[in-house]
C-alpha positions in Angstrom: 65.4 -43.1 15.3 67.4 -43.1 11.9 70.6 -40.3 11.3 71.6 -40.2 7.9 75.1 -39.2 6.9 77.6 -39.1 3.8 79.4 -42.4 3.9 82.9 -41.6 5.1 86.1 -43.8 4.9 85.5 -44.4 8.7 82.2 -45.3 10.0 80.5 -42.6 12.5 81.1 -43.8 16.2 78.3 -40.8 17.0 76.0 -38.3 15.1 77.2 -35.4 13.3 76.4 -31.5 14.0 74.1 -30.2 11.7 75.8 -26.6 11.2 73.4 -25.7 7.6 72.5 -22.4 7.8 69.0 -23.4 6.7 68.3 -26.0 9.2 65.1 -26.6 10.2 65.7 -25.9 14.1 69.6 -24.7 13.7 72.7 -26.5 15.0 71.5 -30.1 16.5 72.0 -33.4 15.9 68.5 -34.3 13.4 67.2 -38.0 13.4 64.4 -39.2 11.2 61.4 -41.1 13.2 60.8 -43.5 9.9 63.2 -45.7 8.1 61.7 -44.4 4.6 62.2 -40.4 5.7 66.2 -41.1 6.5 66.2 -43.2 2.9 64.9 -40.4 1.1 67.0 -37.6 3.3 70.0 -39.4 2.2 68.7 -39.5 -1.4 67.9 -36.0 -2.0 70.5 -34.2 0.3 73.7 -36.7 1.3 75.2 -37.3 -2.3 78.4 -36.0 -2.3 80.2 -39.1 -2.3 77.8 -41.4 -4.2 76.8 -43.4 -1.1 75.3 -42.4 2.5 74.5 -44.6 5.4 71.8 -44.6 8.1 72.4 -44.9 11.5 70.3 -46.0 13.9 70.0 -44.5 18.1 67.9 -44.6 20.9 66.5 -40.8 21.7 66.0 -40.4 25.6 62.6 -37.9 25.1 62.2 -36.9 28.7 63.3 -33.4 28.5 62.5 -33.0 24.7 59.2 -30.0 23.5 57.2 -32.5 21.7 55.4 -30.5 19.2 54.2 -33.5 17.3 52.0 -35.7 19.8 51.9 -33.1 22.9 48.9 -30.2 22.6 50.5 -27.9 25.1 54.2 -28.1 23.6 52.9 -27.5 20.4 51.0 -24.3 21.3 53.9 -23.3 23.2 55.9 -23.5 20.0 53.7 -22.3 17.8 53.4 -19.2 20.2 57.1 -18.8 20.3 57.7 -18.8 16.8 54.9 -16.4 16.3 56.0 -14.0 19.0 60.1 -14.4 17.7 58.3 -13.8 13.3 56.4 -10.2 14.8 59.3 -9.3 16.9 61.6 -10.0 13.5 59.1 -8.8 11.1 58.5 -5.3 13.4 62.6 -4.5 13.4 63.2 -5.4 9.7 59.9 -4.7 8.0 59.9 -8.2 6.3 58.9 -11.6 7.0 61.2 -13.6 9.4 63.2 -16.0 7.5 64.4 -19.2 9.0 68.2 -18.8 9.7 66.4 -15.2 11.1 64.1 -17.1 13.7 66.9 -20.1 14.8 69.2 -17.1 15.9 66.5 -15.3 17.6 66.0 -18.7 19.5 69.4 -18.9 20.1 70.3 -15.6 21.8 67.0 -14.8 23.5 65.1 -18.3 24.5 68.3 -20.9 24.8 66.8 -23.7 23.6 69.1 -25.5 24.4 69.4 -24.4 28.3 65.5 -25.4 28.3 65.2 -28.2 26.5 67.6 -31.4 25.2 65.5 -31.4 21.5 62.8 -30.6 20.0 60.6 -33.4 18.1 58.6 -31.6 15.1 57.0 -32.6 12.2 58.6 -31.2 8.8 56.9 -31.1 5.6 54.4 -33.7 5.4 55.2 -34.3 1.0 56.8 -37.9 0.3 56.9 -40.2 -2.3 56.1 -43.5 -0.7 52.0 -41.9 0.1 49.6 -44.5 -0.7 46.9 -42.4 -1.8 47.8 -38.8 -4.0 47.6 -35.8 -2.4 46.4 -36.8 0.6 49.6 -36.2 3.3 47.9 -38.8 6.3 51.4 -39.4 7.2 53.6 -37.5 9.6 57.2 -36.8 8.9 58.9 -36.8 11.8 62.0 -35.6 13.1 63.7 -34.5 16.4 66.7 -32.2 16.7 68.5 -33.0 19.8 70.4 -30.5 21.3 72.1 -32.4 23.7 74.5 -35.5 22.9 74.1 -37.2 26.0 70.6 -38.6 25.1 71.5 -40.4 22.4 71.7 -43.7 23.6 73.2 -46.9 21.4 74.5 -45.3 18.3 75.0 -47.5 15.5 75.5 -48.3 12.0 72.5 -49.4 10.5 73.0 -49.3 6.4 74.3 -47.8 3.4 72.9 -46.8 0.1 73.7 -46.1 -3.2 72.8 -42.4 -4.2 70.4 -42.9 -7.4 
């Protein structure tokens, strides 16, 4: 899987923390499934020097919800977000917004205590579809929540922001 990163003075000898408040699935290490995903990642979101680079690592899936390819971890996810939105929406009176849910995950389900990552599918909208409009392509992405299944972390490439 691809992790795409600023391009440092140094080059990264392992992933970095994603600490964004808006991240998809909060703090975790995020790594593209496709080459072209990490490209345009580092494109629209990794500028700030001018150039980023991809990395490339071996993801050790066996204690990872898989809510891409596996039916039961999706619906268990699905319910879990669901259950954490009503409990949100019923104390505030608003919809749950995403820093809103990754914090309820965080202090009441441990996601991290039951699971090393969680592989998801993000929005399915890129640029290199073959046909318009029609999103047949999954987006993939995992956020791993625990380093030690990151196996053979290494440069793969850098890029010039457009």
């Amino acid at each position: 899987m691809y992790h795409t990163q600023e391009r440092r003075i140094n080059r990264l000898t392992c992933p970095i923390i994603c600490t964004r408040k808006n991240a998809w699935l909060g703090n975790a290490y995020y790594f593209w499934d496709e080459e072209i995903d990490a490209l345009q990642w580092g494109h629209k979101s990794k500028r700030e020097t001018g150039f980023f680079e991809i990395y490339k690592a071996n993801i050790e899936c066996d204690n990872v919800l898989d809510t891409v390819f596996n039916e039961e971890h999706y619906n268990f996810w699905k319910k879990q977000i669901e259950k954490a939105a009503k409990h949100i929406s019923m104390k505030t009176g608003i919809k749950a917004s995403l820093r809103e849910i990754n914090q309820y995950f965080k202090e009441k389900a441990n996601w991290a205590d039951i699971t090393d990552g969680v592989l998801f599918q993000d929005i399915p909208v890129s640029e290199d579809l073959l046909v318009k409009d029609l999103y047949y392509r999954k987006r993939i992405q995992i956020a791993v929540y625990n380093l030690k299944i990151i196996r053979n972390f290494a440069f793969h490439f850098d890029v010039q922001c457009n």
